[in-house]
VOGU-3710 file (C-alpha; in Angstrom, 3 decimals, decimal comma):
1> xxxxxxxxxx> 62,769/-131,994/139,697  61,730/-134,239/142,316  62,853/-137,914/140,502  61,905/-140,641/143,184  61,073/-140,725/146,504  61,353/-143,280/149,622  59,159/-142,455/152,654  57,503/-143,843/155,818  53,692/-144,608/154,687  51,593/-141,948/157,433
11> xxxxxxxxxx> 47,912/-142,209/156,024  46,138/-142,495/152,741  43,481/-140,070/151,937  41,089/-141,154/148,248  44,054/-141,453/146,142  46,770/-139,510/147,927  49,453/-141,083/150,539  51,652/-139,122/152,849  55,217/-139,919/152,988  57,140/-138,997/155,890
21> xxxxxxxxxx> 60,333/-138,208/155,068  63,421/-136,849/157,059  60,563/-135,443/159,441  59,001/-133,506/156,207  55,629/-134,961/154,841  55,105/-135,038/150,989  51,292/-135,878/149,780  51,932/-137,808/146,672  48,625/-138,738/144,556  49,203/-141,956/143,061
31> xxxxxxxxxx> 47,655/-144,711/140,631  45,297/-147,580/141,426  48,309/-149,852/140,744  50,480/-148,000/143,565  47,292/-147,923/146,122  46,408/-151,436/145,329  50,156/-152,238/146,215  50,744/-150,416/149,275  52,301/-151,864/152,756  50,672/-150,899/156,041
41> xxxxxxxxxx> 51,341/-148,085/157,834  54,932/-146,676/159,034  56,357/-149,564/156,332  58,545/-147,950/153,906  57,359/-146,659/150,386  59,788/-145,785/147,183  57,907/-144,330/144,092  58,983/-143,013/140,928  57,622/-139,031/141,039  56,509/-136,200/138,895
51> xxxxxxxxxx> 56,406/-132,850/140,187  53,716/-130,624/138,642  54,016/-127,033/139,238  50,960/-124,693/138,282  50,314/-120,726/138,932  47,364/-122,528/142,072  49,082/-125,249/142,882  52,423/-128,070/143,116  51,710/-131,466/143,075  53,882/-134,376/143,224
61> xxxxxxxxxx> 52,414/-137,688/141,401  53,739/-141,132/142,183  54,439/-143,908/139,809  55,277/-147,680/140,826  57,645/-148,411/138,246  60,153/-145,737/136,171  57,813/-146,789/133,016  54,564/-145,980/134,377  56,713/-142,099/135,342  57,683/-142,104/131,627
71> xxxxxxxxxx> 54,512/-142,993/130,147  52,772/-139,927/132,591  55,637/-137,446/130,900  54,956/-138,546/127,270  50,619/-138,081/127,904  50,829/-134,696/129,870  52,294/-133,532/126,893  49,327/-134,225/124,313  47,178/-131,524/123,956  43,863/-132,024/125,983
81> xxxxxxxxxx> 46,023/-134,687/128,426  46,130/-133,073/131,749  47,865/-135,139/134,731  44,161/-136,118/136,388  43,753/-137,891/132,670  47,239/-139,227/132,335  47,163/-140,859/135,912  43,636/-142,101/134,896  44,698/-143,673/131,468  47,422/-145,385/133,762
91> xxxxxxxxxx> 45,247/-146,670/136,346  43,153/-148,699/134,020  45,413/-150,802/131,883  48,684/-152,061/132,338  51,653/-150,471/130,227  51,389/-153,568/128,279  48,223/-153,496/127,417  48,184/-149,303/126,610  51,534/-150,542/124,126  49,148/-153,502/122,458
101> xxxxxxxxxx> 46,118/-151,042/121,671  48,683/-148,110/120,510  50,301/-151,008/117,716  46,833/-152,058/116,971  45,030/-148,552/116,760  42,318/-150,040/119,283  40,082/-147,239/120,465  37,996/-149,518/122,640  40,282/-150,083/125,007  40,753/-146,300/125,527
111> xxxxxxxxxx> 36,883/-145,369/125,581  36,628/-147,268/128,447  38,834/-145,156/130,830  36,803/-142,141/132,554  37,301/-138,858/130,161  38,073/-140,366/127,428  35,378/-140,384/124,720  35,717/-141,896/121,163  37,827/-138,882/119,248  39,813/-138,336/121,785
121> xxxxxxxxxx> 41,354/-141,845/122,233  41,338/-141,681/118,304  43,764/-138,680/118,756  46,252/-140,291/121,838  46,382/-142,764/119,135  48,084/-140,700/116,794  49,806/-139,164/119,328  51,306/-141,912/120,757  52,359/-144,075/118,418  56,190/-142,866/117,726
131> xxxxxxxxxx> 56,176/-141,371/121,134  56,188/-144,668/123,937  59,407/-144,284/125,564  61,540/-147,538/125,384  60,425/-148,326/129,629  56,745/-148,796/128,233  57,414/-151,000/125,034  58,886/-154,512/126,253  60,497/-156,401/123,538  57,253/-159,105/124,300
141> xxxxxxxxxx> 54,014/-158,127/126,018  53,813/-160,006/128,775  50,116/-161,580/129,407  48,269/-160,084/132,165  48,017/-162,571/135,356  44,391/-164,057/135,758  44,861/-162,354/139,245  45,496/-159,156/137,734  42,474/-159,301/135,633  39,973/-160,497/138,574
151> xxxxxxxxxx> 41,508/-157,343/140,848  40,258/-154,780/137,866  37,353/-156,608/137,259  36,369/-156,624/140,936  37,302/-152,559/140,757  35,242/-151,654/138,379  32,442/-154,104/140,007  32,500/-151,779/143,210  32,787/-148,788/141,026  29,784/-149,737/139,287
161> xxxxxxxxxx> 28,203/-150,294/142,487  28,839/-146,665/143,787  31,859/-146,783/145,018  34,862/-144,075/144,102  37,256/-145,662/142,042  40,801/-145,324/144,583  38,056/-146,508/147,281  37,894/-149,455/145,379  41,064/-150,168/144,939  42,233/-150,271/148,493
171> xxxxxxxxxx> 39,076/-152,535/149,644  39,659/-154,850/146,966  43,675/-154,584/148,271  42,263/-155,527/151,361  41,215/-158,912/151,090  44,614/-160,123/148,665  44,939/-163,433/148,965  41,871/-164,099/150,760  39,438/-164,759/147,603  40,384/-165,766/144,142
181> xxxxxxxxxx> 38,571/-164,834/140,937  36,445/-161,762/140,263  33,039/-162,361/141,870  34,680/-163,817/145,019  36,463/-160,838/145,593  33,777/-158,483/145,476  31,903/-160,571/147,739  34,888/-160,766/150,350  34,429/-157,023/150,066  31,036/-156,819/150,524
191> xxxxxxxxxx> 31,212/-158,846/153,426  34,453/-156,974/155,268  32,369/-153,627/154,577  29,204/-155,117/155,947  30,970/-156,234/159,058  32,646/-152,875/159,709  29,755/-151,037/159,918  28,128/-153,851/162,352  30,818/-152,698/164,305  30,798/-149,258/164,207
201> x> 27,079/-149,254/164,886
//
């Protein structure tokens, strides 16, 4: 079992980085979290990992914190819950928020992740409420940042606006700290897109 791993950061390709390490590279898909986090290129990378191995195929899935890796484990093994749906259900909320609408039974906060329709969130429901490891339950929720909120907000904005979801991630990543609040985010993106493809034309 491949546990964690700590690479040089080679290219990112939708929702999958390459890692270069000790001259061997390891594609890694990741979450929206880990893309929206990522350094620049040949900086170094450490991510909590999953290996998935299948009759067609081995994939290794990357985690940004050892409760987000936990969580993964505990979903992939609900029936129905395959690792694209696990790594979606942990790209759209934080582990905070996924611990709040388990204790509360909320199904509305599932529905809204792609995949997941109203009996089915009913059921990870039930299925997950004696099984959140101890990583994904803090003692006190923490309150998501206003920052953090505006980032998703402005993701699902570009989403909506035909955009592919990791896509969106990195653009908004792209413009940190150079807008503040939803709408002006999207716009910075609007505008850096805009002025890349003056360029290229």
């Amino acid at each position: 079992m491949i546990g964690r791993i700590e690479g040089q950061l080679v290219e990112i390709t939708d929702n999958v980085v390459l890692l270069a390490v000790g001259g061997v590279g390891y594609e890694v898909e990741v979450t929206h979290g880990v893309l929206a986090g990522l350094p620049g290129r040949d900086k170094a990378v450490r991510l909590y990992t999953h290996f998935v191995v299948r009759e067609d195929a081995q994939q290794l899935y990357g985690f940004g914190s050892r409760g987000e890796r936990d969580l993964f484990r505990v979903l992939i093994r609900i029936s129905g819950v395959g690792p694209k749906l696990a790594l979606a259900l942990i790209s759209s909320m934080t582990l905070a928020e996924l611990a709040s609408a388990v204790r509360h039974d909320d199904v509305d906060v599932l529905v809204r992740v792609p995949g997941v329709g109203r009996k089915k969130a009913e059921r990870l429901l039930v299925e997950l409420r004696d099984k959140l490891p101890e990583t994904v339950v803090p003692e006190t929720a923490p309150a998501r940042p206003a920052e953090g909120m505006a980032v998703q907000e402005a993701e699902r904005a570009l989403v909506a606006l035909g955009y592919r979801a990791p896509e969106a991630a990195r653009l908004v990543a792209s413009v940190k700290g150079e807008a503040e609040g939803t709408e002006a985010i999207v716009r910075a993106v609007l505008k850096r897109v805009a002025g890349q493809t003056e360029t290229a034309s």
